[in-house]
C-alpha positions in Angstrom: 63.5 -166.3 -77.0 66.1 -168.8 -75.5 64.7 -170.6 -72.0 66.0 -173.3 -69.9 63.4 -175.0 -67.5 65.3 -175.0 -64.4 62.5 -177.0 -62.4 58.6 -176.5 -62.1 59.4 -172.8 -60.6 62.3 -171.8 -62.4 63.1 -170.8 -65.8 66.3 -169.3 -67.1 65.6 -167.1 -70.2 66.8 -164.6 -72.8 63.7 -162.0 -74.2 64.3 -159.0 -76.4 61.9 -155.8 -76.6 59.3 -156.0 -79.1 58.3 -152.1 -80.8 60.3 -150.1 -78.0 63.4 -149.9 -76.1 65.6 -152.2 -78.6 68.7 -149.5 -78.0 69.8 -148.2 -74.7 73.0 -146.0 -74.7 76.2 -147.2 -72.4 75.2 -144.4 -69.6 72.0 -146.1 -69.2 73.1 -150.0 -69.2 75.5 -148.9 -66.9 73.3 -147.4 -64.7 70.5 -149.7 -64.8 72.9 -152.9 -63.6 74.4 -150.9 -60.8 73.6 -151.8 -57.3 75.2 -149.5 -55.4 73.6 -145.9 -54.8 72.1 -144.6 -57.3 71.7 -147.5 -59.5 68.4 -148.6 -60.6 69.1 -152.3 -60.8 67.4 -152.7 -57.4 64.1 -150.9 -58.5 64.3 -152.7 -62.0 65.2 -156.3 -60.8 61.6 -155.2 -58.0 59.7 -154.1 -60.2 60.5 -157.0 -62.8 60.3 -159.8 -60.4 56.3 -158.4 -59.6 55.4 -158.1 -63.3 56.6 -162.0 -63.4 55.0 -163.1 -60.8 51.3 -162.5 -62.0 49.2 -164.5 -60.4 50.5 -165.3 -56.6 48.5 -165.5 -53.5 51.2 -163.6 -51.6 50.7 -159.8 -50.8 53.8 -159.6 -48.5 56.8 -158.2 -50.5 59.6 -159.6 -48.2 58.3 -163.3 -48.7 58.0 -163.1 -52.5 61.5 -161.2 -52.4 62.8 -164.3 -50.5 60.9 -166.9 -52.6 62.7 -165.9 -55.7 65.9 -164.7 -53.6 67.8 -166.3 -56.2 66.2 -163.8 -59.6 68.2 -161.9 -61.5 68.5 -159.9 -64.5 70.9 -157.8 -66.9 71.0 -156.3 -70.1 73.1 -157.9 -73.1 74.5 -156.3 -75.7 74.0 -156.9 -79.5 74.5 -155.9 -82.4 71.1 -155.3 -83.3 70.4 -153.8 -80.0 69.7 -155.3 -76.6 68.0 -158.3 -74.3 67.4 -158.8 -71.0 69.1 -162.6 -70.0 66.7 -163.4 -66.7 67.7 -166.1 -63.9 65.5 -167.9 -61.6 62.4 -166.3 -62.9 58.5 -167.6 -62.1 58.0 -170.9 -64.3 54.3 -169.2 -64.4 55.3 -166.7 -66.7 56.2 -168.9 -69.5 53.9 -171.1 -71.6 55.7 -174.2 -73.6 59.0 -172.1 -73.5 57.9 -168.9 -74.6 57.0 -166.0 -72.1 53.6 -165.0 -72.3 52.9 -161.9 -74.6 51.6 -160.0 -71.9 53.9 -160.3 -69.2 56.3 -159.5 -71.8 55.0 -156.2 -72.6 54.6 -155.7 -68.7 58.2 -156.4 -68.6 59.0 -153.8 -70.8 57.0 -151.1 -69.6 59.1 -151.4 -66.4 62.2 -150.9 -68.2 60.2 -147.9 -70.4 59.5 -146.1 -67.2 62.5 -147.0 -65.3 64.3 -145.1 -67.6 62.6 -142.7 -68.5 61.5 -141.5 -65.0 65.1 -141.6 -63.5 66.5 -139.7 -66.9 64.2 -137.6 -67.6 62.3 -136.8 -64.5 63.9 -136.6 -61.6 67.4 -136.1 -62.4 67.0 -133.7 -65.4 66.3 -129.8 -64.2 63.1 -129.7 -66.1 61.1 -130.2 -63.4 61.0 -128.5 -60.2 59.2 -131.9 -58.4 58.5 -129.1 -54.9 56.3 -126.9 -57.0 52.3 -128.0 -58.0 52.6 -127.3 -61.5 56.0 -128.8 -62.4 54.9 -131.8 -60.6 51.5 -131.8 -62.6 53.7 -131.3 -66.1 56.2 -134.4 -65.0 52.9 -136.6 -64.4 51.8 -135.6 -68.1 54.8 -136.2 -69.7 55.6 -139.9 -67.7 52.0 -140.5 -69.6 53.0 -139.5 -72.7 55.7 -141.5 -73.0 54.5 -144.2 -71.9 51.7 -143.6 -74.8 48.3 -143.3 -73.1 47.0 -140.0 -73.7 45.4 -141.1 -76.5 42.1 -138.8 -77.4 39.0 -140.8 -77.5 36.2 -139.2 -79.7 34.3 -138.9 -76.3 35.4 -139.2 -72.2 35.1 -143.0 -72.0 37.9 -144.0 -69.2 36.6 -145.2 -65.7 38.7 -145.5 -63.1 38.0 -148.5 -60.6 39.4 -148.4 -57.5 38.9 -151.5 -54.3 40.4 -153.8 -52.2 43.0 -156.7 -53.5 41.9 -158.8 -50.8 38.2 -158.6 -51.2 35.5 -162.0 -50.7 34.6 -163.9 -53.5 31.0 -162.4 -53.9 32.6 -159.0 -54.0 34.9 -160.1 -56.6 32.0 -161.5 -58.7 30.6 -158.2 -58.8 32.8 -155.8 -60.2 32.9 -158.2 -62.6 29.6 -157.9 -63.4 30.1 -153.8 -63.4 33.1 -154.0 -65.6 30.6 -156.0 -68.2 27.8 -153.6 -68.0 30.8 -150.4 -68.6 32.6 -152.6 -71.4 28.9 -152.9 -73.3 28.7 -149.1 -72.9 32.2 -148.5 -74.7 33.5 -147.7 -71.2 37.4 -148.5 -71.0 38.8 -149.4 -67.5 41.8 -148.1 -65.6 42.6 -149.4 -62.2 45.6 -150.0 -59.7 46.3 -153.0 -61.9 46.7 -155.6 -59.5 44.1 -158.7 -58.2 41.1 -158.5 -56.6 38.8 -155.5 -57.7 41.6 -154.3 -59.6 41.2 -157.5 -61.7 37.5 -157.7 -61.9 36.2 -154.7 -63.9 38.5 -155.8 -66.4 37.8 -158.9 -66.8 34.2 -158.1 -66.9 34.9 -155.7 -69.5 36.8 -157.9 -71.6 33.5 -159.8 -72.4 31.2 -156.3 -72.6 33.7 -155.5 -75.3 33.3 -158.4 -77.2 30.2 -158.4 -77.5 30.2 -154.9 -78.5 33.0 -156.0 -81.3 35.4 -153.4 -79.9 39.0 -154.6 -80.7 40.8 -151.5 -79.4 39.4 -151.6 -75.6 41.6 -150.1 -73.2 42.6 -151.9 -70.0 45.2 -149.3 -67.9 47.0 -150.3 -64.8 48.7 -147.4 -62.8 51.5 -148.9 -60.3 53.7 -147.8 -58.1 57.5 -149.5 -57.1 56.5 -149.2 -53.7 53.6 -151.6 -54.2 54.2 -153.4 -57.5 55.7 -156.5 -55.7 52.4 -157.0 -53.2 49.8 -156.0 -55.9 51.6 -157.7 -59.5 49.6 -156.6 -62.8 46.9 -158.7 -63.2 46.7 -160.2 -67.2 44.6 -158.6 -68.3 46.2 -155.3 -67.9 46.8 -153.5 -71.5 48.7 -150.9 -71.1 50.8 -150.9 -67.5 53.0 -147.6 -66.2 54.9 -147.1 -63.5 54.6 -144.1 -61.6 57.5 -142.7 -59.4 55.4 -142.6 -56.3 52.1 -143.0 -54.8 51.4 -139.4 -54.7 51.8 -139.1 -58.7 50.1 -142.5 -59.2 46.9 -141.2 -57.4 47.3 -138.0 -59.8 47.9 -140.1 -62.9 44.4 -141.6 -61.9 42.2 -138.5 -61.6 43.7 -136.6 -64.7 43.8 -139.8 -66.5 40.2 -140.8 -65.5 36.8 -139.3 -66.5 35.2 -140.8 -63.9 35.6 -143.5 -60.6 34.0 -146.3 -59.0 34.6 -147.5 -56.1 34.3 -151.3 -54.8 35.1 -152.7 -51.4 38.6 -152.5 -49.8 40.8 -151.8 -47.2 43.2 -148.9 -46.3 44.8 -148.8 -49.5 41.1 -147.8 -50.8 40.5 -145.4 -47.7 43.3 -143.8 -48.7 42.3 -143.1 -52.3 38.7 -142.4 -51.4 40.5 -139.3 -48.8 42.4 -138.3 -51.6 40.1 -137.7 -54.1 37.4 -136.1 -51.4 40.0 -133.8 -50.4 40.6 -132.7 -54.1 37.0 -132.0 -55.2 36.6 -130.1 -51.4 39.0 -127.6 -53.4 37.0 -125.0 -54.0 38.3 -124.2 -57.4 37.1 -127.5 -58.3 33.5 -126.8 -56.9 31.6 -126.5 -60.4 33.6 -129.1 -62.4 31.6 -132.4 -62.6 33.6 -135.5 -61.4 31.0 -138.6 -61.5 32.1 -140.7 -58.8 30.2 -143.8 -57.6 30.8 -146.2 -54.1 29.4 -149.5 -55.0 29.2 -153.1 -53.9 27.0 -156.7 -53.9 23.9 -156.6 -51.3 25.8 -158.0 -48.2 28.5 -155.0 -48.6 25.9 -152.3 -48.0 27.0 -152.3 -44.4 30.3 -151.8 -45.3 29.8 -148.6 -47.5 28.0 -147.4 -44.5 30.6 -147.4 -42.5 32.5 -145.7 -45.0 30.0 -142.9 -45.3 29.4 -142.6 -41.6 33.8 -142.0 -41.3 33.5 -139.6 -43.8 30.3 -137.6 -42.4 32.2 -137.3 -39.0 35.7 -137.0 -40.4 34.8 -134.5 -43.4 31.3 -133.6 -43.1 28.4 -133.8 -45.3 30.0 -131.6 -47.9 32.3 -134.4 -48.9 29.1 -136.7 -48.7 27.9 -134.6 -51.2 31.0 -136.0 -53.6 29.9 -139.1 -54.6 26.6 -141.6 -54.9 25.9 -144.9 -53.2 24.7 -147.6 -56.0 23.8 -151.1 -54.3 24.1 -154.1 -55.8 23.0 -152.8 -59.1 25.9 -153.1 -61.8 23.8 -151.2 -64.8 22.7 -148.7 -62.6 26.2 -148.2 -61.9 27.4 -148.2 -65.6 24.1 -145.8 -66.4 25.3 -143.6 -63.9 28.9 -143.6 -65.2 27.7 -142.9 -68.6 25.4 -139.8 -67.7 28.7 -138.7 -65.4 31.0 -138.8 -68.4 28.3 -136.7 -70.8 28.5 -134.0 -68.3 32.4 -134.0 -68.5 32.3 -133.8 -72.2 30.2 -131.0 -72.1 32.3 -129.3 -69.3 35.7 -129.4 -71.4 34.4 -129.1 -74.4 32.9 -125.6 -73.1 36.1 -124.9 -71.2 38.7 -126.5 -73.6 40.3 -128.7 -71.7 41.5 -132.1 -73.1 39.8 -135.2 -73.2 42.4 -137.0 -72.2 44.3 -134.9 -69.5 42.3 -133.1 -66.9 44.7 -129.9 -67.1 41.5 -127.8 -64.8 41.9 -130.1 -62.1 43.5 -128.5 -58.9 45.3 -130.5 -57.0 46.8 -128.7 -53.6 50.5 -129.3 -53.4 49.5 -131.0 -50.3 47.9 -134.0 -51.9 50.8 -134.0 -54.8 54.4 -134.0 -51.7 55.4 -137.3 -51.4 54.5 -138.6 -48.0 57.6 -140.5 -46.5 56.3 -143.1 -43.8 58.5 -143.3 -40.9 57.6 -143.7 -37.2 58.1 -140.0 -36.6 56.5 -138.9 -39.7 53.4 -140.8 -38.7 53.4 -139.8 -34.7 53.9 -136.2 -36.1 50.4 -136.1 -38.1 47.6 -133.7 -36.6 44.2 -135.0 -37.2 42.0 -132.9 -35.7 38.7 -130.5 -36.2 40.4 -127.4 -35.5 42.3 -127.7 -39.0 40.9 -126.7 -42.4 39.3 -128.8 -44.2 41.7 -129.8 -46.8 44.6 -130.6 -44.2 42.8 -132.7 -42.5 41.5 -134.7 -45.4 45.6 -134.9 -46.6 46.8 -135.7 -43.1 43.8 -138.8 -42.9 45.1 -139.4 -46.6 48.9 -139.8 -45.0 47.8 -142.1 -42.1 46.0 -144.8 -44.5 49.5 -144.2 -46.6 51.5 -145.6 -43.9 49.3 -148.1 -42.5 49.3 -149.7 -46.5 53.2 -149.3 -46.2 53.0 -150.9 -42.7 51.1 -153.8 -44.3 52.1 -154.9 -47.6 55.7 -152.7 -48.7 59.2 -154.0 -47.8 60.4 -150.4 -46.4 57.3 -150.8 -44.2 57.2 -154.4 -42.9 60.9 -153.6 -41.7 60.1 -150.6 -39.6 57.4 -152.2 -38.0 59.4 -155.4 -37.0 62.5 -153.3 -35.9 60.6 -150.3 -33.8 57.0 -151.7 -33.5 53.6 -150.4 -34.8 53.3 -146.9 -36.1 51.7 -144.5 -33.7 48.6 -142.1 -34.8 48.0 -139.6 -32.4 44.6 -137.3 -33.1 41.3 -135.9 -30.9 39.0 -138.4 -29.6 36.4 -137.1 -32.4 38.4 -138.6 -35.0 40.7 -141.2 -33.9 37.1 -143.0 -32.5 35.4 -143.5 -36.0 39.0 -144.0 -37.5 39.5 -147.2 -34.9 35.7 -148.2 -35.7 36.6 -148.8 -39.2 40.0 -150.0 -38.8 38.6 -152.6 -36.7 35.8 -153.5 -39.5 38.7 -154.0 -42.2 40.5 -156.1 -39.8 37.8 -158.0 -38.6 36.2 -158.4 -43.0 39.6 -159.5 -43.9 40.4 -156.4 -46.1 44.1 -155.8 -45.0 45.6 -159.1 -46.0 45.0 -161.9 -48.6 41.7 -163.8 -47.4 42.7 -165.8 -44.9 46.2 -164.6 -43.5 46.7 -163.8 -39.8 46.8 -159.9 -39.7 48.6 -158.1 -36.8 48.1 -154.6 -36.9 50.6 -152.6 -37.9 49.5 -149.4 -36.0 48.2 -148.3 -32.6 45.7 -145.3 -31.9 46.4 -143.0 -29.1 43.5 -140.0 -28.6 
């Protein structure tokens, strides 16, 4: 690796692909250093910026964008195959000259996925990306090539969802639950960035240690739409980069054997909707998905607020979903680890894989990428006179664009050039859906602790 030290937040550097990607062909070089449209320098100089900057306290993509205005990259040609020759990049990302190991995998699972997804998936005609099946098929094979459907002798992968912007106790928690998984030979996947994306992991880490498993799995799922505000945490083993949030939130639940949920904001409000509305599906009524809502003491009122929304919102058959653990992080990892036997059983008796949850129906609903827009938003229903699933995917859409309104670039600008995004529903609804707004806003859950938040949406009943 060449670097130059350009000051104390700038470094200048040269790093070539370790194990993959050391040959790229002239059609993709070409198209992966074109700006204009239909070039994918824009997404790969975003989503490599994000991966680089591991670490910051900033969640709002425009300011990091504008911090490092000056960051750039391109691919050089050798004769042994290629590097990437970086400008301006975080001096955090570089230890004594060298970039650090994992950032540099990172980095090159962004230009893995770039290029695969824009090759292979949505410009080849394999995949008809309308249709429920073709869109499940081009989530399986984004997966494969990025290497994690590996096939543990058992179910052992626990998705941990929660805020990134969650209090310190809170944090210290799902710390404490990733270390009671980890000494069950639990792996963790999460959304890969700080906050209780971070913690399991890290807790985990040490469960595994003492364990003497070497070969723990620590997944990150990301999005390009959200990689700048939430950057891969360290710790992260194996990151991908899914073309949307729509096929990220499926990459969790076929990827994942089970879920737990921490403390968060709307980002995790929308994933909690998403995931209710799939197992309200009635062909998924007898297949066991072990799914657990849990926080410190002090966050019971939180999850009760949660519960209440989704008891007025969705009724108590979507209560029926999931279990509330308190302050209890074995309790939580005993209940993961009774969850995951009953999915072993379940495929096992049905043959479906261990490591892609093929029987899982997902409405096409749930799988159509949402695009947030003032009129898209205003144009929701929410109401009690739709069936069940809709309204679960149309409360799923609003907490979409209230996460784009807060932390994504395409977001941020709508709101400052037309104002806040407008939800219009029944009173029935849009009353709880304001009462826990308010409670995230008033916690601290939809910005970094201790950044002024202005909302970036108004109710109208």
């Amino acid at each position: 690796m060449e670097t130059t030290i350009l000051s104390s937040d700038l470094v200048d550097a040269r790093v070539a692909p370790k194990g993959s990607l050391e040959h790229l062909s002239q059609q993709e070089i070409e198209k992966l250093l074109d700006s204009g449209q239909g070039g994918l320098y824009p997404l790969l100089r975003k989503c490599a910026l994000a991966v680089l900057n591991t670490g910051s306290d900033l969640d709002d993509a425009r300011v990091i964008f504008q911090k490092y205005k000056d960051f750039d990259l391109k691919i050089v040609r050798q004769a042994w195959g290629i590097k990437l020759e970086i400008k301006n990049a975080p001096a955090a990302a570089f230890v004594d000259g060298e970039m650090i190991r994992g950032l540099k995998d990172h980095l090159f699972a962004v230009l893995r996925d770039v290029v695969y997804i824009s090759n292979e998936i949505m410009e080849s005609d394999r995949f008809d990306l309308t249709a429920s099946t073709s869109i499940t098929n081009a989530v399986f094979h984004i997966l494969r090539n990025a290497r994690v459907l590996e096939l543990p002798a058992r179910p052992n992968l626990v998705v941990c969802w929660g805020g990134h912007s969650i209090r310190r106790v809170e944090y210290d928690y799902t710390k404490k639950v990733g270390y009671e998984l980890g000494l069950r030979s639990l792996d963790v996947c999460t959304g890969c960035g700080p906050g209780a994306m971070k913690g399991p992991m890290k807790g985990a880490t040490i469960g595994h240690s003492k364990q003497r498993i070497v070969n723990g799995r620590y997944l990150g799922i990301t999005e390009p739409g959200i990689i700048a505000a939430e950057s891969p945490n360290p710790i992260v083993s194996q990151l991908i980069i899914m073309p949307d949030i729509e096929k990220r939130l499926e990459a969790f639940v076929r990827l994942g054997h089970g879920i737990v949920i921490f403390p968060g904001g709307a980002g995790t409000a929308e994933e909690i909707l998403y995931l209710l509305g799939i197992l309200l599906e009635p062909a998924n009524q007898d297949m066991p998905f072990p799914v657990v809502f849990t926080g410190p003491a002090d966050a019971a009122d939180y999850f009760d607020q949660i519960h209440a929304f989704i008891g007025t919102t969705l009724g108590p058959v979507a209560q029926s979903k999931y279990q509330i653990i308190i302050d209890d992080p074995a309790g939580v990892a005993r209940a993961m680890v009774k969850g995951l036997a009953e999915v072993r059983a379940y495929r096992r008796r049905e043959s479906d894989s261990y490591g892609f949850n093929w029987l899982l129906k997902i409405p096409l609903d749930f799988q159509l990428p949402f695009q947030v827009t003032h009129e898209t938003m205003r144009a929701l229903r929410l109401s009690h006179d739709q069936p069940l699933h809709e309204r679960a995917a149309n409360l799923r859409r609003a907490f979409s664009g209230i996460v784009a309104g807060n932390i994504k670039e395409y977001g941020i600008s709508a709101i400052e050039k037309h104002g806040p995004f407008e939800l219009t529903g029944e009173a029935s609804i849009m009353a709880p859906l304001d009462h826990l707004l308010r409670s995230f806003v008033a916690q601290h859950r939809m910005k970094l602790a201790g950044a002024e938040y202005t909302p970036c949406y108004r109710l109208v009943a």
